[in-house]
C-alpha positions in Angstrom: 36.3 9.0 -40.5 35.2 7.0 -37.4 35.0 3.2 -37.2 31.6 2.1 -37.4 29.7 2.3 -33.9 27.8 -1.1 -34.7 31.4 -2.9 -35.1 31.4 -4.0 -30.9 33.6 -6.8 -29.3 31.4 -8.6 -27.1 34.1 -10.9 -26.0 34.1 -8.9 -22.6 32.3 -9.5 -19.6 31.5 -8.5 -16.1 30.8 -11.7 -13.8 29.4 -11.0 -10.4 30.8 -11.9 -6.9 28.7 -12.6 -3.9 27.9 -9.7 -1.4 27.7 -12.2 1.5 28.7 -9.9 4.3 26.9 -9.4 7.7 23.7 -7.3 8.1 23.9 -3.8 7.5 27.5 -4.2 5.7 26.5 -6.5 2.7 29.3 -5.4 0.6 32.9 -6.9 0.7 35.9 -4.5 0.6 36.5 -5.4 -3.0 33.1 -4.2 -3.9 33.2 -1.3 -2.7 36.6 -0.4 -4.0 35.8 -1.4 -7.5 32.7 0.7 -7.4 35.0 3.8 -5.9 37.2 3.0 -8.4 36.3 1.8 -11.5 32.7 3.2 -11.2 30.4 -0.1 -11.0 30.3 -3.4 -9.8 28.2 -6.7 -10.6 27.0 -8.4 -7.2 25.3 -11.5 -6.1 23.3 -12.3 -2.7 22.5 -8.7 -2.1 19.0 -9.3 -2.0 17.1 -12.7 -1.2 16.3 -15.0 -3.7 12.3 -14.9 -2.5 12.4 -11.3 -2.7 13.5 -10.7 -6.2 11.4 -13.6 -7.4 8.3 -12.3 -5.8 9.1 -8.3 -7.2 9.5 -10.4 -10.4 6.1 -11.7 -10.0 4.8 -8.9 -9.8 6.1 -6.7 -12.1 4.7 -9.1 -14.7 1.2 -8.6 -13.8 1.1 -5.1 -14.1 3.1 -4.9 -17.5 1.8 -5.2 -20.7 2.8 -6.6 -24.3 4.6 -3.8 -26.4 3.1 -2.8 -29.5 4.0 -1.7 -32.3 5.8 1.5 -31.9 8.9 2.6 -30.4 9.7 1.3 -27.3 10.1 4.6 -24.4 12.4 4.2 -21.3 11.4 2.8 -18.6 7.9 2.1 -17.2 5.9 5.4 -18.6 5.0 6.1 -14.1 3.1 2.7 -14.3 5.7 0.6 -12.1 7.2 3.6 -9.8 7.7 3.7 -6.2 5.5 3.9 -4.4 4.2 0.5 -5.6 0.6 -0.9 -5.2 2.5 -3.8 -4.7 4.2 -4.2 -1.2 6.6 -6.4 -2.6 8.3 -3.9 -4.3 8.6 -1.2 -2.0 9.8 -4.0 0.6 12.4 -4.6 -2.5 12.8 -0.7 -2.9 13.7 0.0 1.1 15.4 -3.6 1.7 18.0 -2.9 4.7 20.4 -5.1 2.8 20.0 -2.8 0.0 20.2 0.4 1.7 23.4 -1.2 3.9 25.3 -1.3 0.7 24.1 2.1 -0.1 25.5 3.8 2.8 28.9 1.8 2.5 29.5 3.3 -1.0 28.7 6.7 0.1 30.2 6.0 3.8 27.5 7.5 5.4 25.5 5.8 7.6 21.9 4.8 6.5 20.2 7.8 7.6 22.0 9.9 5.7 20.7 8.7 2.1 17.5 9.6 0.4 15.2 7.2 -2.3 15.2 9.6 -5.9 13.8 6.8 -7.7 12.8 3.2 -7.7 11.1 2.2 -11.4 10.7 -1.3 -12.8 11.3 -1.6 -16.1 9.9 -4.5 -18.2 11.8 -4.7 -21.6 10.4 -7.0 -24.3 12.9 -8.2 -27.0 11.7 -7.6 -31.0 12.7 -6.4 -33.8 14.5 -3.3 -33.8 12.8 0.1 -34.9 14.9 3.0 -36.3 13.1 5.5 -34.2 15.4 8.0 -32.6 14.1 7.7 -29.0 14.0 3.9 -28.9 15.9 2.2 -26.0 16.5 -1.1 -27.2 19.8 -0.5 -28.2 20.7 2.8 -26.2 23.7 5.2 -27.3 26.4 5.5 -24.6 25.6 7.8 -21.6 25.9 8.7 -18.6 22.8 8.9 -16.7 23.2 12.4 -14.6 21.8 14.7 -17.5 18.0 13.8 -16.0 18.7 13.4 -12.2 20.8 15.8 -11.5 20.4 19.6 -11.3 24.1 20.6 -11.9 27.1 17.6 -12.5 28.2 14.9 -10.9 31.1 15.7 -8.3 34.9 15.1 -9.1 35.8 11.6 -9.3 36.7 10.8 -5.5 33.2 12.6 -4.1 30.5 10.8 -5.1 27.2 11.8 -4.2 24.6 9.3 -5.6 24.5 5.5 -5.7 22.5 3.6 -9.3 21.6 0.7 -9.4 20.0 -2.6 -11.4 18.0 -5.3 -9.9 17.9 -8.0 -12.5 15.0 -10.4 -12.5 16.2 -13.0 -15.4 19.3 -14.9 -16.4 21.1 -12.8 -19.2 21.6 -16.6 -21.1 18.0 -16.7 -21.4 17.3 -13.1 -22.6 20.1 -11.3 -23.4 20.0 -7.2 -22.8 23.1 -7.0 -20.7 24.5 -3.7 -19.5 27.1 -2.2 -21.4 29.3 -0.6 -19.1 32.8 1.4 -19.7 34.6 1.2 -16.3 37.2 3.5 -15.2 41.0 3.1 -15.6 42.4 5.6 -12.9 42.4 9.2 -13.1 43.9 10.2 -16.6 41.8 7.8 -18.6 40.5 9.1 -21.7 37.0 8.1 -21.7 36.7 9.9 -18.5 37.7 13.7 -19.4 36.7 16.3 -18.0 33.8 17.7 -17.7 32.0 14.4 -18.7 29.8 16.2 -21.8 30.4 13.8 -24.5 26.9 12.8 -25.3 23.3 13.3 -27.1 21.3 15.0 -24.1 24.2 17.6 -23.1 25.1 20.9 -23.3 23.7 22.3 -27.4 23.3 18.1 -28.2 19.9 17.3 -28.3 18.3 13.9 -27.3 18.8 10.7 -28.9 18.9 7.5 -27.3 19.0 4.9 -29.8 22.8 4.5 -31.0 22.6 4.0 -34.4 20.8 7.7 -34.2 22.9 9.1 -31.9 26.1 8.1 -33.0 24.9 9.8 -36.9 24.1 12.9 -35.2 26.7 13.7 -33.5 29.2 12.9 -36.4 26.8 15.4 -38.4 27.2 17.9 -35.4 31.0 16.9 -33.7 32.7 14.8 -35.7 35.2 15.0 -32.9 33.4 13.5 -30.2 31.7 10.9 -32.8 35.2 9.6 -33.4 36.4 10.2 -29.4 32.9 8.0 -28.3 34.0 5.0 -31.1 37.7 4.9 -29.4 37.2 5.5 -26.1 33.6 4.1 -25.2 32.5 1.3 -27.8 35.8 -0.1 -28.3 36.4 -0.8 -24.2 32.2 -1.6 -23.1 32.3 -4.9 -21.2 28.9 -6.8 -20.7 27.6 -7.8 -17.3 27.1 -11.1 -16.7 24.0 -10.9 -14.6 21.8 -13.6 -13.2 18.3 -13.9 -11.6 19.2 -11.5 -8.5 22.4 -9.6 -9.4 22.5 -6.2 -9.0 24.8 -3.8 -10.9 26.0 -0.5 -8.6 27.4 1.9 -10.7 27.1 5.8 -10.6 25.6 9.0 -12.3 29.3 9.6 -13.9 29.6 5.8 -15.4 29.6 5.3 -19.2 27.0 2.8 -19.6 23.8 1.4 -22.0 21.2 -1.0 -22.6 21.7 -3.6 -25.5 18.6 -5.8 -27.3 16.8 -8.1 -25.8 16.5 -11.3 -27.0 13.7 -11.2 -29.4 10.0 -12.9 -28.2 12.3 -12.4 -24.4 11.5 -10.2 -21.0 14.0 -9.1 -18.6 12.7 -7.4 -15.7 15.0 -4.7 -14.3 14.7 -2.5 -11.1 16.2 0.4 -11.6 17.1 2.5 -8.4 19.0 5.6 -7.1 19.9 6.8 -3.8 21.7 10.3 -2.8 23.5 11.6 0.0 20.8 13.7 2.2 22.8 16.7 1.0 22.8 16.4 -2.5 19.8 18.3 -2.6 20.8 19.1 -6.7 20.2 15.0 -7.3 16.7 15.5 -7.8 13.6 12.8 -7.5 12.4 11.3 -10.3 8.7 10.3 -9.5 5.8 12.3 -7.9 6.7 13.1 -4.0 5.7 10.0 -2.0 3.5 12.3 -0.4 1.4 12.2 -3.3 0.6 8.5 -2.9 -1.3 9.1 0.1 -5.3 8.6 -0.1 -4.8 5.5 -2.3 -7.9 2.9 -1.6 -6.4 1.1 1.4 -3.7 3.7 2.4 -0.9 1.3 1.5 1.7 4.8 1.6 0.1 5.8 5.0 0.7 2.2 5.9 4.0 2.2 5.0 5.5 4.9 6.5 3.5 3.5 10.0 5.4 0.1 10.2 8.5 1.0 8.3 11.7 1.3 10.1 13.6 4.5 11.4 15.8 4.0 8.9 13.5 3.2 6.2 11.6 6.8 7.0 14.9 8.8 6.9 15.5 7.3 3.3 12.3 8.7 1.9 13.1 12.0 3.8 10.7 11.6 7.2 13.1 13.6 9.9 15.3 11.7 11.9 14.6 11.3 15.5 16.4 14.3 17.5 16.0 16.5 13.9 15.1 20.0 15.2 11.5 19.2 14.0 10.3 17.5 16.8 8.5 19.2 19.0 5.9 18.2 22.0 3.2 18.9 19.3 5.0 17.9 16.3 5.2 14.5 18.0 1.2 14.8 19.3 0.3 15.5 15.7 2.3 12.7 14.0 1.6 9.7 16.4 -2.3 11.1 15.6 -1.9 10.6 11.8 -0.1 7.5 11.5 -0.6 5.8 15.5 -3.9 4.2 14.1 -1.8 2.2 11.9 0.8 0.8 14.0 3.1 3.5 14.6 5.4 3.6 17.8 6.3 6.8 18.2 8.6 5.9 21.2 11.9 6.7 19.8 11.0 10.0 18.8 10.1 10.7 22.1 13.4 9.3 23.3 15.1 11.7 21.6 13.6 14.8 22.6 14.6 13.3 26.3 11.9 11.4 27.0 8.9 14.1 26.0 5.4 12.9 26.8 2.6 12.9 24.6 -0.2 15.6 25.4 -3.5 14.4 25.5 -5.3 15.7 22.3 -7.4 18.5 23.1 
């Protein structure tokens, strides 16, 4: 028989280190090889204090108390980029942010595409044996949902996760449980990485007491294999207001409890390579946020930067796209709201704008 899943040593932690570096390379060497590596990493000083505080804020005033039932991942499309808050997509498409992205998948910044950006507010209670509860989430990994097909082999990443955390975990508890990776013949990392409720013939089940019953019922094997290999080795992050955990679609992770009558805040984001077409994107096209009272998508997309447009898949100047009247028709749409068209133009060697006829 298996040890009991609920016997966990939470003697182990993950403490952050600053991610100081120079605008658009935020991340330190280290960082980036643990993340490589190991398969996350816990950083501070990737994003400004004022930022997270304000996204904080702001997340607050939209959420509401739970009730009484289950509580359902993340935030049910009410806090989901794009946000009627500018604060959070300003936190969502942060060059800092998207620096770090592009070192982990050395690509540069252009090259990466936005597949989600949801806040999710978690309130601490009393647990509820309901199988789909995330208070106390099974261990997964989180590909199953985003991606169309399986994350690449080890050394070919093609997706970047992330955490935004908006408390201190002393004052609310619900730190990440993460399993990182010991090299390349590590147990908890065979091969294909199937070992859990949402996979393959196992159904769903996210809350672990559930999910670890099942699957002894259905695979005693793998119920025993996930006590060894996964439970016995999680480590805790040690986040504070600001920290940000980068980890990837083929990392072991979960959520533990809040702190009863607590609220952590956490920004959960993922970025792909432009390739990856297979990573799929979570929320509604972007395009679907347009004709929102006070255009604040339309706006968006008319003062954000080149790089900022690529991520959320606008072409690139010098993309085959632009034409003479592909560049008439854009600076039309989006000119009336502050859009400089100018390095577009550039690209296609200096092509002038038609007048509109």
């Amino acid at each position: 028989m298996p040890r009991d899943p609920g016997v966990i040593d939470h003697s182990s932690w993950i403490d952050p280190t600053p991610a100081t570096g120079p605008d658009p390379a935020p991340l330190e060497a280290d960082h980036i090889e643990q993340w490589r590596a190991r398969g996350a990493v816990l950083v501070d000083e990737l994003l400004p204090a004022e930022v997270v505080d304000a996204a904080r804020s702001a997340a607050l005033d939209v959420s509401t108390a739970p009730d009484d039932g289950p509580a359902m991942f993340g935030s049910d499309g009410r806090l989901v980029f794009p946000f009627d808050a500018p604060i959070l997509n300003a936190l969502t498409l942060h060059p800092r942010l998207l620096g770090a992205v592009a070192q982990l998948l050395d690509v540069p910044v252009q090259g990466i595409r936005l597949t989600q950006s949801d806040l999710w507010v978690k309130h601490g209670r009393d647990a509820i044996a309901e199988a789909l509860d995330h208070a106390d989430q099974r261990m997964h990994v989180d590909y199953p949902n985003h991606s169309l097909t399986h994350p690449p082999e080890w050394d070919t990443p093609d997706a970047v996760e992330m955490i935004v955390y908006g408390n201190d975990v002393d004052d609310c508890g619900g730190s990440t449980a993460v399993v990182r990776r010991n090299g390349p013949d590590d147990p908890a990392y065979r091969w294909p990485i199937v070992d859990t409720p949402g996979v393959g013939a196992f159904e769903w089940v996210n809350d672990r007491s559930h999910a670890e019953r099942y699957l002894e019922q259905i695979d005693p094997e793998v119920a025993a294999w996930r006590v060894d290999h996964l439970y016995a080795r999680e480590e805790r992050v040690r986040y504070h207001r600001g920290s940000v955990l980068l980890y990837r679609h083929d990392t072991w992770h979960r959520g533990t409890p809040v702190r009863p009558g607590a609220t952590r805040v956490a920004h959960n984001l993922t970025f792909r390579a432009a390739a990856s077409e297979w990573v799929s994107t979570l929320h509604p096209g972007w395009a679907w946020a347009m004709y929102r009272p006070g255009q604040p998508m339309e706006r968006l997309i008319a003062t954000a930067s080149t790089d900022q447009r690529c991520v959320l898949g606008f072409p690139a100047p010098g993309h085959p796209s632009w034409t003479p009247r592909m560049l008439q028709a854009v600076a039309a749409r989006y000119g009336p709201l502050g859009m400089d068209i100018t390095e577009y133009a550039s690209a296609m060697n200096g092509a002038r704008l038609e007048p509109r006829r």
